[in-house]
N, C-alpha and C positions, 0 to 999 in steps of 0.2 A: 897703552903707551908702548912697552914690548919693543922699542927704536930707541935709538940714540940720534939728537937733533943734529947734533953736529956731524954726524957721519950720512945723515940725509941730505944734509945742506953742503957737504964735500960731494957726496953722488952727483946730486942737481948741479952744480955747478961744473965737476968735472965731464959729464954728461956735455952737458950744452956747450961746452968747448969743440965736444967731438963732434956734435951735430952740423953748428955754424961754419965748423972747418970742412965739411961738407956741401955746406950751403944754404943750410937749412934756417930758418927763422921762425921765433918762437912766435904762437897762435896757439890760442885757447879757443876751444868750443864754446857752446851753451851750454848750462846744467843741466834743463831742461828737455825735454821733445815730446811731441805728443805718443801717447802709446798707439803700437802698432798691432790691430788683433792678429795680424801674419806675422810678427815675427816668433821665429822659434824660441823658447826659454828653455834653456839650460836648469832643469830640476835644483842643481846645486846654486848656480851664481844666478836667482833670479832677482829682475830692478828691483829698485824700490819704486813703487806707487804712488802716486800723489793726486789729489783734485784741486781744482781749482773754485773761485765761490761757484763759477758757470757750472760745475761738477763734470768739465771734460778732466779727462784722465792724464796726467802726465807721469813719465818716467825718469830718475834722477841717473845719472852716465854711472852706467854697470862696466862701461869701457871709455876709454878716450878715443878712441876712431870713429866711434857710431854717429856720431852728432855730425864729426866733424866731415863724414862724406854723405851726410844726408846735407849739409852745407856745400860741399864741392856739387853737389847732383842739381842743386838749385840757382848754382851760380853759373854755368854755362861758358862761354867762353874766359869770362875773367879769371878762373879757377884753374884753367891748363899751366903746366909746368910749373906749379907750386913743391915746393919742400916745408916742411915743417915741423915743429915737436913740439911737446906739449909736455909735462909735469903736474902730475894732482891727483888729486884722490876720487874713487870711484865707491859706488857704494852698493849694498847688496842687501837683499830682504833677510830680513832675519828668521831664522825658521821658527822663533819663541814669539815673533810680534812685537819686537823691544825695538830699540833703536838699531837703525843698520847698522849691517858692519862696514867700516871704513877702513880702506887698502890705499896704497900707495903706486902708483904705474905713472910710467916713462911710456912714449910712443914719438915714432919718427913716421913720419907718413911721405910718400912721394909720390906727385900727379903730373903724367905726361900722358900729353896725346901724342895719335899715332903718329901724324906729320912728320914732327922733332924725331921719332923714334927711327922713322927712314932717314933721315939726311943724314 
């Protein structure tokens, strides 16, 4: 527990006031993605792990970026000059093999290609 709802639910809201007056528009990732044997793991904040019945491996969002530019990297031109933020919880393996632990993260993410960036 260790939060107060109502000061979480004041954040998130005061938050996405300041994003949208930015520009930004709220987007959620996936939970999900497949695991990656390249990527690097952080000893402390590593995913959680998951199988599927097919027994490929997937990983539950250790961050809210990860998904969401492995999404921008597949969507190709549709994806340019996006803003966005996202609100939710990420979750991390537990070093006892219990249930993860479950954190709270904000993320503003912003995708411009070069084009826009010269005019």
């Amino acid at each position: 527990l260790g939060y107060d709802s109502r000061v979480m639910e004041w954040l998130t809201f005061r938050m996405g006031d300041i994003f949208r007056s930015h520009g930004a528009a709220p987007y959620q990732a996936t939970l999900l993605r497949p695991k990656d044997v390249t990527d690097e793991v952080d000893v402390a904040n590593r995913p959680v792990e998951m199988l599927d019945r097919r027994g490929n491996v997937f990983t539950l969002n250790c961050d809210l970026t990860a998904n969401f530019a492995r999404a921008v990297s597949r969507g190709g031109a549709a994806t340019s000059n996006v803003k966005r933020y996202d609100f939710g919880k990420v979750y991390i393996d537990s070093d006892a093999g219990l249930h993860p632990r479950e954190l709270h993260e904000a993320s503003f993410d912003i995708i411009q290609d070069e084009q826009s960036l010269s005019a």
